[in-house]
C-alpha positions, 0 to 999 in steps of 0.5 A, a space after each residue: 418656475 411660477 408658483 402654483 404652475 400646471 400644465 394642460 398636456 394634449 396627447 396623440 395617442 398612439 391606441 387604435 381609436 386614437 388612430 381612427 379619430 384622426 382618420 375621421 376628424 383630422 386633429 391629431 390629439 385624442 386624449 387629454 391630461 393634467 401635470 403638476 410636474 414640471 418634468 412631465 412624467 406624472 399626469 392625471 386624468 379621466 381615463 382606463 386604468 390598463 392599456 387593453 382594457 377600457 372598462 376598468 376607468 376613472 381618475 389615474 395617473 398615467 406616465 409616458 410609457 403608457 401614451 408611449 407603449 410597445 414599440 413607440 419611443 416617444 409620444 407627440 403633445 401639446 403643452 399649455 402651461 397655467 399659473 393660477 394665483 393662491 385661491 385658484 390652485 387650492 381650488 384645483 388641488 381639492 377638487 383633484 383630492 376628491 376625484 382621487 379620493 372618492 370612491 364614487 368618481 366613475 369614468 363618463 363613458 355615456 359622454 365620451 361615445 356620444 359627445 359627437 351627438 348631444 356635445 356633453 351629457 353631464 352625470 354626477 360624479 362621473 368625468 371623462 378626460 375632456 371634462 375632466 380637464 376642462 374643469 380643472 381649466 376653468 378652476 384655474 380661473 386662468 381662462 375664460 369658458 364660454 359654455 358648461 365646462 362638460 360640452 368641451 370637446 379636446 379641440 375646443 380646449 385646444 382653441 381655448 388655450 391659445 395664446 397661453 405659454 405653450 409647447 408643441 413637441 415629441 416627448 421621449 418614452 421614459 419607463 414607469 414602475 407601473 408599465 407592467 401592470 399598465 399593460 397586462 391582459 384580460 379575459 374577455 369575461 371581466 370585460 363584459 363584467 366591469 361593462 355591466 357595472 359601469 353602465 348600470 351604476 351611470 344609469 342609476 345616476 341618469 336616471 335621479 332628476 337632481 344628478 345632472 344639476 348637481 354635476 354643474 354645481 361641484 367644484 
C-alpha cells in the first residue's frame, strides 16, 4: 500500500435518474465519490444525505449499501487509485475538513440540473459530486485539469484518468450502521420545505458578484 493513497470511485447508481442518464447518454456511471479506504467501504461525497429524499444534500459519507440498496446485491464501479506526495494530501485533507466541517457547505443542485447546458456554474461554497471530486483531483496534483475544475462532467474525469492505476469491477453490498436511516421515508411536506431553503440560500449567494470569484479561488 502507497502512503497518502486515495481512490476516485465512478458508481453505476442503481436510483431512477441513474437509470434514465444512461438511457439518455450511453455512459454507465452517474455518480462520483472519494475514499481514503483501501477496503472501499467508506466514501465521501457531494450528494443527498437519505436515498428517497434529494433535497436534504451536502458533503456524506456514503457506504456500499447506500449505492447497493434493496434488492441489489452489489454495485458496478470504476476505480482510480491516487498517490499524492506529502504537500498534496494535507492539502486534500483540509479541504475534505472544511467541507465536512463548515455549516456553510451546501449541495450545488443549480450546477447539477444545468451542467448540460451552461458546463458548470460555480457558487460559493456549494459542490456537487462532479465538483467536488474534481476538485480534490486537482488537489492531488496527481493530474493535470485543462479547465475550472467546476466544468467537469463524470466522464471528462473519467477521461482524464485514464492511464492512472485502475479497476473496473462489481463491488459486493456490505451492510452499514447507517442504512436504516439512509433509507427512511418522508412527507411530501418537508420536500417542498428543504426545496425552498436550498434554493433560496443558492440564490443569495448567485446573486453577490464576488461569489463566483471566490468559489475558484478556495482550496
Amino acid at each position: 500500500m502507497r502512503k497518502n493513497e486515495l481512490f476516485i470511485v465512478l458508481i453505476r447508481a442503481h436510483t431512477g435518474l441513474g437509470k434514465f442518464a444512461r438511457l439518455f447518454t450511453g455512459y454507465p456511471y452517474t455518480h462520483i465519490a472519494v475514499s481514503l479506504d483501501r477496503s472501499l467501504t467508506d466514501f465521501v461525497s457531494y450528494s443527498r444525505r437519505y436515498h428517497s429524499f434529494p433535497f436534504d444534500a451536502g458533503f456524506t459519507h456514503e457506504y456500499r449499501d447506500y449505492y447497493a440498496f434493496g434488492h441489489h446485491r452489489d454495485v458496478k464501479v470504476k476505480v482510480y487509485r491516487l498517490c499524492p506526495d506529502d504537500a498534496h494530501a494535507e492539502a486534500v485533507r483540509k479541504f475534505l475538513a472544511r467541507c465536512e466541517s463548515d455549516p456553510d457547505e451546501v449541495f450545488n443542485l443549480y450546477a447539477m440540473i444545468t451542467m448540460p447546458l451552461l458546463h458548470g456554474l460555480p457558487i460559493r461554497n456549494a459542490h456537487n459530486c462532479m465538483s467536488f471530486t474534481a476538485k480534490v483531483i486537482e488537489l492531488t496534483g496527481c493530474v493535470q485539469l485543462d479547465k475550472p475544475y467546476y466544468r467537469y462532467s463524470i466522464p471528462e474525469l473519467d477521461a482524464c484518468l485514464t492511464g492512472q492505476p485502475s479497476f473496473e469491477g462489481s463491488l459486493p453490498r456490505i451492510r452499514s450502521a447507517g442504512y436504516q436511516t439512509y433509507m427512511q421515508r418522508f412527507e411530501p411536506v418537508r420536500y417542498l420545505r428543504d426545496l425552498r431553503r436550498l434554493t433560496r440560500t443558492l440564490n443569495a449567494r448567485l446573486l453577490r458578484k464576488k461569489d463566483a470569484a471566490d468559489f475558484r479561488d478556495e482550496i
